[in-house]
C-alpha positions, -999 to 999 in steps of 0.1 A, spaced: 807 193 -230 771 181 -233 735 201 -236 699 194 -242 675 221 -249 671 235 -216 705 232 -206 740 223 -211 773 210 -190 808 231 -194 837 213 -195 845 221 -161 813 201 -145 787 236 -144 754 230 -152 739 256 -168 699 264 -171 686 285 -209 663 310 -202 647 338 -218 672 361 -199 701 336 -209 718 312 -191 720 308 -151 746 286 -135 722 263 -113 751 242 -99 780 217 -107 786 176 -118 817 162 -109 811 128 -101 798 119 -133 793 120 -171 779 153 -183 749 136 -190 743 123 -157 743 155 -148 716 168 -171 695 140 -161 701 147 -123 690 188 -124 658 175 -150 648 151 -124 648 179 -98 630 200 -121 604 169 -128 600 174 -91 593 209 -90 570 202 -119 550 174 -97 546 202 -72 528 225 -89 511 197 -107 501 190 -71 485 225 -61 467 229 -93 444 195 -83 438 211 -50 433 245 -58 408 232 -93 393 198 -77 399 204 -38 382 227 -12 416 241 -4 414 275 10 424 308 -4 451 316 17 465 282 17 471 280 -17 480 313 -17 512 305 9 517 276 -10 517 296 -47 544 321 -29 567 294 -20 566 280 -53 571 309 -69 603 315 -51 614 277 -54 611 281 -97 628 320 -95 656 299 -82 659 270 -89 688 246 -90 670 221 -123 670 223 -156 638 223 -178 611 250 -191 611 272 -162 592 298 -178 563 275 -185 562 266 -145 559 304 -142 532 307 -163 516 283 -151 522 296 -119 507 332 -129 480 312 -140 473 298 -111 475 328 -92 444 344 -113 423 313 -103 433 318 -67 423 351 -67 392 346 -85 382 318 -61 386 337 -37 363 362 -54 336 335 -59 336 323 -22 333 363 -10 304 361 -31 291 330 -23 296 337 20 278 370 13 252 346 -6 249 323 15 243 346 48 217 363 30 202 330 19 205 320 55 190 350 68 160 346 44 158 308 56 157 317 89 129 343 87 107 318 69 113 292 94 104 318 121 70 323 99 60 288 94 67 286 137 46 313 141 21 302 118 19 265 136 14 279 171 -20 283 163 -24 248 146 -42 220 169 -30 196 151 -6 184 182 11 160 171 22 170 128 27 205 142 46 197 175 70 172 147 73 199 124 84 223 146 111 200 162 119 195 126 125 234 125 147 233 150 168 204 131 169 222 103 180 260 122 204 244 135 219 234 102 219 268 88 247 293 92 244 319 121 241 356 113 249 386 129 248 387 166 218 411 165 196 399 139 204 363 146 190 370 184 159 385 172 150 359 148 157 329 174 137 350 199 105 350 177 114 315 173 113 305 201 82 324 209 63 302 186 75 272 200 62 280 234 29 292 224 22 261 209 37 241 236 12 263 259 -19 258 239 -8 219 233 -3 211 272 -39 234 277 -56 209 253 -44 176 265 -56 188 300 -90 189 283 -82 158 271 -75 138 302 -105 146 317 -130 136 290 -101 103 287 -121 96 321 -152 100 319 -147 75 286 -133 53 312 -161 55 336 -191 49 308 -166 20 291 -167 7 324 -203 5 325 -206 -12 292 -181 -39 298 -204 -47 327 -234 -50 304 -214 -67 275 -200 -95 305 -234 -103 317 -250 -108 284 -222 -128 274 -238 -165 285 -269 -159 266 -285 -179 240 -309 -153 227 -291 -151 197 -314 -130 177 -319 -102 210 -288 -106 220 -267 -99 188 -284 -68 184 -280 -59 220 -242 -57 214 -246 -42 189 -259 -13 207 -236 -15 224 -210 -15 199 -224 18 189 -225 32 227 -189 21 231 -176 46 200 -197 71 213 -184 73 248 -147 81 231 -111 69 244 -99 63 275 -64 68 284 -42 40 262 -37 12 290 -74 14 303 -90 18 266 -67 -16 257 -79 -31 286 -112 -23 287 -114 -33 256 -99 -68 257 -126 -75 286 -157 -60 259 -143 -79 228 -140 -111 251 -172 -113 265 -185 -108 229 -161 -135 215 -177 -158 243 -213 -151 226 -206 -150 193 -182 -181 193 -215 -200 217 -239 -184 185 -214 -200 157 -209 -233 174 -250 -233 180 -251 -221 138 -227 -249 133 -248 -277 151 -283 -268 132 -265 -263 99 -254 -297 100 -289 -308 109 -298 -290 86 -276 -306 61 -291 -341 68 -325 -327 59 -313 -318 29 -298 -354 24 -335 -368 33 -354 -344 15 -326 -353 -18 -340 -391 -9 -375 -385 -9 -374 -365 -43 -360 -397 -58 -393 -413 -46 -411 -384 -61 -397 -382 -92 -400 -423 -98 -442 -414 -99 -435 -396 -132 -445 -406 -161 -485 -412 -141 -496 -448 -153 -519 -450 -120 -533 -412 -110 -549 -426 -80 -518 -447 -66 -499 -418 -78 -521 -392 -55 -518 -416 -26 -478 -421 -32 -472 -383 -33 -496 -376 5 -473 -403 21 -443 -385 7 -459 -350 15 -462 -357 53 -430 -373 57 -412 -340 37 -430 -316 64 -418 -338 97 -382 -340 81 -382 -301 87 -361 -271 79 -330 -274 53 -302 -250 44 -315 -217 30 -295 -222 -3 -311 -256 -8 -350 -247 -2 -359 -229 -36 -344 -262 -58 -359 -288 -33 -393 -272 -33 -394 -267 -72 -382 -301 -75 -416 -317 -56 -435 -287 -71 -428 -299 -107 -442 -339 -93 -473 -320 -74 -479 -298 -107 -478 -332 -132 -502 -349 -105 -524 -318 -108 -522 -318 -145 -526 -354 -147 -563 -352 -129 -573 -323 -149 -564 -342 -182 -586 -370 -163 -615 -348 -158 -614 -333 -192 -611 -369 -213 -651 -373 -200 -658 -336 -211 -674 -341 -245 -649 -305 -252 -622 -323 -241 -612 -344 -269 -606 -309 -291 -589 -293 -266 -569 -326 -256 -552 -323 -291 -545 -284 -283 -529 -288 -250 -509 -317 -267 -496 -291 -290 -488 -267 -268 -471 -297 -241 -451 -305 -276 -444 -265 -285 -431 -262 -241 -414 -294 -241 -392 -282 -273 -385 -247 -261 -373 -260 -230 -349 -284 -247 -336 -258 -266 -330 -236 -235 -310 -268 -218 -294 -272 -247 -279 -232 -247 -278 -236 -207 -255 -266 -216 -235 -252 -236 -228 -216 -215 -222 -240 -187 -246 -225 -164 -251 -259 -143 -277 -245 -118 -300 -231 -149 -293 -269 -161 -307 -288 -136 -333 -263 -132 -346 -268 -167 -339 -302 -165 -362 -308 -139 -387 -282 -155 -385 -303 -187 -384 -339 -171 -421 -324 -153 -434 -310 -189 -425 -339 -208 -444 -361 -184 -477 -333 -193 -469 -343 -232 -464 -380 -224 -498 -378 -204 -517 -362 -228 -507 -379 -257 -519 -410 -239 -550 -386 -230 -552 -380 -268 -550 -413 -276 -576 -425 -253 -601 -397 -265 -591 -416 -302 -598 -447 -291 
């Protein structure tokens, strides 16, 4: 005889089940130990225990339905009342009677939650039928006309209601829609007409834009397309294919202009630039008169280099102000120079010779000072300015210290 605590084998090969109402013969072993025989009916109640292990993961992390797992609870039920295994049969039970409650109160919770959900659906539905309503007025065509087909997406989605109320909803619904639909199809009626009279003028203006397009007016001309830059927007669109080309035949016969215009730009800039390159030349001429050892040879030097600057002729823009104030420093030292010439035969000038020499020393030090500072921020173009301003004023103080001098002697 053998037994464990769930069960035990007679001597005769029955297998015997303990219960809380006693013992229940659940079968017989006679091709084995008694053992064996244990082990066979605790594997089978292993089994019954995997089973129910089984429904409780569907019923707790499954979307099993109530009546499902209600069918399948039953037949367990009736499979542990009597079965042929040995093992704790009265925790299966309660586990079982366990599982029943959670059934039932699932079942509960997804009453509650259809009866939720329907009235959440109904309230859905009756705001989507108020936002349709409210956008059937709307002229904005095309957010409008994607929201409500967005509307529809989403109705669709939600559950359907009652036959009655769900027809009266999707009636107003629909309603909406085809107002808008109405008022949107009115609109781009509208639209299509004034689509060609924007095609007509557009034409017009191509015309104009083509024919001005070999000019070489450039001043006149650039502000005539401009004008008719501005006409163009005014006249509004044409239909898409007529507007893009339309507009491919305005922008090219502007292109054509305004490319002729650049490459005309292009041509006097670069004349422009060798100017500049002369002008540079000439300066170096200029500047080699400085310090004035000879005021009249210097005078005659800076007229021969005067008339050849003018016929050189115009230089870039950017250039002018430092090539001008580069001669106007040598002109301004020549000037200078003859009224320091004057002055040394005024019997005034020799006090005021040593006054101005002074004051040429006090310049001449301020504007080293300032080239120093410009030096050291790095400003280069207030560098060469002051270089150029203090190369002209140091001649001045050079001249009339020799002025000075002379008056001494």
């Amino acid at each position: 005889m053998s037994s464990d605590p769930w069960g035990r084998v007679d001597e005769q090969g029955n297998v015997y089940v303990r219960t809380a109402e006693g013992e229940r013969l659940v079968g017989s072993w006679q091709a084995g130990s008694p053992d064996e025989a244990l082990a066979y009916f605790e594997r089978k109640y292993q089994g019954l225990e995997a089973e129910i292990g089984l429904l409780e993961h569907r019923v707790r992390k499954t979307d099993l339905g109530a009546k499902d797992a209600q069918t399948a609870l039953e037949h367990l039920r009736a499979q542990v009342t009597e079965a042929h295994a040995v093992g704790d049969l009265a925790s299966l039970a309660e586990r079982l009677e366990t599982l029943s409650g959670e059934i039932e109160s699932r079942q509960a919770e997804r009453k509650a939650a259809r009866a939720k959900a329907q009235d959440d659906a109904r309230t859905a539905k009756e705001k989507l039928v108020a936002e349709a309503e409210q956008l059937a007025e709307s002229t904005q065509w095309r957010e409008a006309g994607d929201r409500l087909r967005a509307l529809v997406d989403i109705w669709k989605g939600l559950p359907r209601l009652d036959r009655k109320s769900d027809d009266e909803l999707w009636h107003r619904f629909s309603h909406a829609r085809s107002v808008f639909s109405k008022h949107r199809k009115a609109h781009f009626a509208t639209l299509d007409a004034e689509r060609e009279s924007a095609r007509t003028a557009k034409e017009k203006l191509v015309a104009e834009a083509e024919a001005l397009s070999g000019s070489v007016e450039w001043g006149d001309t650039a502000s005539a397309y401009r004008d008719l830059m501005a006409r163009w927007k005014a006249a509004g669109r044409a239909q898409r294919d007529a507007e893009e080309e339309l507009w491919a035949r305005f922008r090219g016969a502007q292109d054509v202009f305004f490319q002729a215009r650049a490459a005309a730009f292009s041509e006097r800039d670069a004349e422009q630039g060798e100017n500049q390159k002369l002008k540079e030349a000439l300066l170096v001429e200029a500047e080699a008169i400085l310090p004035i050892t000879d005021l009249k040879a210097a005078k005659a030097a800076l007229r021969d280099i005067s008339e050849r600057w003018e016929a050189i002729g115009h230089v870039p823009r950017d250039a002018r102000p430092k090539l001008d104030g580069r001669l106007n420093t040598v002109e301004r030292a020549i000037r200078e120079a003859e009224d320091a010439e004057w002055k040394r035969s005024n019997p005034e000038a020799k006090a005021r010779a040593a006054g101005m020499t002074g004051l040429l020393q006090a310049a001449v030090d301020k504007l080293q000072a300032d080239l120093d500072k410009a030096r050291a921020a790095g400003n280069a173009g207030k560098v060469a300015k002051l270089e150029a301003e203090l190369a002209g004023r140091q001649a001045l103080l050079d001249q009339a210290q020799k002025s000075l001098q002379e008056f001494s002697g």
